[in-house]
C-alpha positions as a printed NumPy array, in Angstrom:
array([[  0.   ,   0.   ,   0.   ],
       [  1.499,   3.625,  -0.869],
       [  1.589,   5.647,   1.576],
       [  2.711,   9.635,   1.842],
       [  5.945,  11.007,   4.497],
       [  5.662,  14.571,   4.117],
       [  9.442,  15.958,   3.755],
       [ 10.918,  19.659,   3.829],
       [ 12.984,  20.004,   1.012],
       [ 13.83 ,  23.855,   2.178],
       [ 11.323,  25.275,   0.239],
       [  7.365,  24.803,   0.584],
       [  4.897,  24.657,  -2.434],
       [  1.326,  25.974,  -0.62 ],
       [ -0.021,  28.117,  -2.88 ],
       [  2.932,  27.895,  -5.339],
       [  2.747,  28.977,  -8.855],
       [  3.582,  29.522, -12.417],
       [  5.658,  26.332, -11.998],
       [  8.045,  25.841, -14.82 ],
       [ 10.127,  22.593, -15.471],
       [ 13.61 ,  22.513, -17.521],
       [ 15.422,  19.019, -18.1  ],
       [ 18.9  ,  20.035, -17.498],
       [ 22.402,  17.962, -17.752],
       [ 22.109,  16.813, -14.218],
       [ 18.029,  16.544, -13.699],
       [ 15.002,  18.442, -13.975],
       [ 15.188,  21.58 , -12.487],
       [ 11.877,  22.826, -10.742],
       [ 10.984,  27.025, -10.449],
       [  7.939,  28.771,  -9.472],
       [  6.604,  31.812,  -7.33 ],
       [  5.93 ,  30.897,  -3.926],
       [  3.236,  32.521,  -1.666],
       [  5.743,  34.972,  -0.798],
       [  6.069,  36.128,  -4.544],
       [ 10.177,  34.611,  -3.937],
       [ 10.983,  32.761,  -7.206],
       [ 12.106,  29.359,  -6.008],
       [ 14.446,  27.054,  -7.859],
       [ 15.274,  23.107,  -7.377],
       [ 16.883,  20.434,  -8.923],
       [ 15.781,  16.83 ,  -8.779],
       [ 19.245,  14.502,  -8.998],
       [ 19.364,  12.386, -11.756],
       [ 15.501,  12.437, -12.803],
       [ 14.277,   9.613, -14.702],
       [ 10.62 ,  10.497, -15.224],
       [  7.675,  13.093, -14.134],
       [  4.447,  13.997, -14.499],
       [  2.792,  17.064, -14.061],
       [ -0.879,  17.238, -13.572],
       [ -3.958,  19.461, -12.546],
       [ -6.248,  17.076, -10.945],
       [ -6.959,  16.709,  -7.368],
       [ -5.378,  13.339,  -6.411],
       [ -7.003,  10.491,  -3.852],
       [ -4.961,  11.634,  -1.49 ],
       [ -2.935,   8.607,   0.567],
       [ -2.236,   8.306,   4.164],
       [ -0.198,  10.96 ,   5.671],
       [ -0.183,  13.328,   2.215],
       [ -1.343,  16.876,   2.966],
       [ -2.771,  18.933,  -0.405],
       [ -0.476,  21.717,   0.167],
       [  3.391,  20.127,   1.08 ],
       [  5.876,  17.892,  -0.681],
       [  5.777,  14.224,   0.309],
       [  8.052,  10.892,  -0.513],
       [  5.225,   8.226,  -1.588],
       [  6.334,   4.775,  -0.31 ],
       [  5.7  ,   1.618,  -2.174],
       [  5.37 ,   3.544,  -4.756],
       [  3.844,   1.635,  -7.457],
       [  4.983,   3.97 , -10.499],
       [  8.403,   3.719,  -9.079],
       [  8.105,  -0.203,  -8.827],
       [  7.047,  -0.237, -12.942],
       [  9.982,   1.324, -13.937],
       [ 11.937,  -1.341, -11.723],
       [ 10.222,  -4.265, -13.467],
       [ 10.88 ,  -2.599, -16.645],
       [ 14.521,  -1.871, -16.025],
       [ 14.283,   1.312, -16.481],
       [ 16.103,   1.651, -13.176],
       [ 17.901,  -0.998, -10.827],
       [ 15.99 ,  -0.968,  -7.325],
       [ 19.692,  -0.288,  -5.482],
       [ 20.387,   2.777,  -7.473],
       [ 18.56 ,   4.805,  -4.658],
       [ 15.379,   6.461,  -6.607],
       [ 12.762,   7.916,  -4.815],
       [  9.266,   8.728,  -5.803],
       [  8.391,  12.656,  -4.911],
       [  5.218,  14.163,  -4.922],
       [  4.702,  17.724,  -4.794],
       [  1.163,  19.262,  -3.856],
       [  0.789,  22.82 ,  -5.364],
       [ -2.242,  23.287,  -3.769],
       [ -3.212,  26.721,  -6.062],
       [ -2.006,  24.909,  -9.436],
       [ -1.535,  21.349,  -9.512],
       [  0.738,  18.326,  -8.833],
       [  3.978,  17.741,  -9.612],
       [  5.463,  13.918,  -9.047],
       [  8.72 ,  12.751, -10.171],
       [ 11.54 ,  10.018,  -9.8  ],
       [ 14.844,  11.126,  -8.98 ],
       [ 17.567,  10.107,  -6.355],
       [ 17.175,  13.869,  -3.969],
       [ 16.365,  17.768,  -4.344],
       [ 18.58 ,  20.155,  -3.862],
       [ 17.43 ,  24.099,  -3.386],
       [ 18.937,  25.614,  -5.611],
       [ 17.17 ,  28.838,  -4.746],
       [ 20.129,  30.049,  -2.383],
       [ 22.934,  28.94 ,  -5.132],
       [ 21.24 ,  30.862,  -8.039],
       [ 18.931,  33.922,  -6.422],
       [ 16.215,  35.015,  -7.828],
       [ 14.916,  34.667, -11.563],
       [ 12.53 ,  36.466, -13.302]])
């Protein structure tokens, strides 16, 4: 059963928006305007896949519609196992992010890094 650990990555997404994703040589790099109107900036290590969506979600136990969570048993992570896409040691984890004012953002990738610090802010 897949279940939801909320995380803190350094950054939240309630009421994120105008989310924009770039793949870039080392992952998939995340920005958007949080609540505070900050541009925020993130890289996911290594991504192998994502999704972006703007549906409202079952929600699972212990995910909250406004944080960013690490889905366990993750059964989209466990297909691209069985598929080789990735080896199960390799250290992938399945994030899901809950932009509560704009939609859901879920990808596979070994961490996030805040980039927001390194890079300041973007327009």
């Amino acid at each position: 059963m897949e279940t939801a650990e909320i995380i803190d990555p350094g950054f939240s997404v309630a009421d994120g928006e105008d989310v924009r994703l770039t793949k870039g040589d080392q992952g998939l790099i995340l920005q958007f305007r949080n609540w505070q109107e900050e541009q925020i900036q993130a890289l996911f290590v290594d991504a192998v896949s994502y999704r972006w969506d703007q549906i409202d979600w079952d929600f699972l136990e212990g995910e909250r519609f406004d944080s960013t969570h690490v889905i366990a048993n993750s059964e989209w992570l466990r297909e691209h196992v069985i598929q080789r896409s990735i080896d199960e040691n390799e250290g992938y984890l399945h994030y899901r992010l809950n932009f509560n004012a704009c939609g859901t953002l879920q990808v596979l990738a070994k961490s996030i890094i805040n980039q927001t610090a390194e890079s300041g802010p973007r327009d």
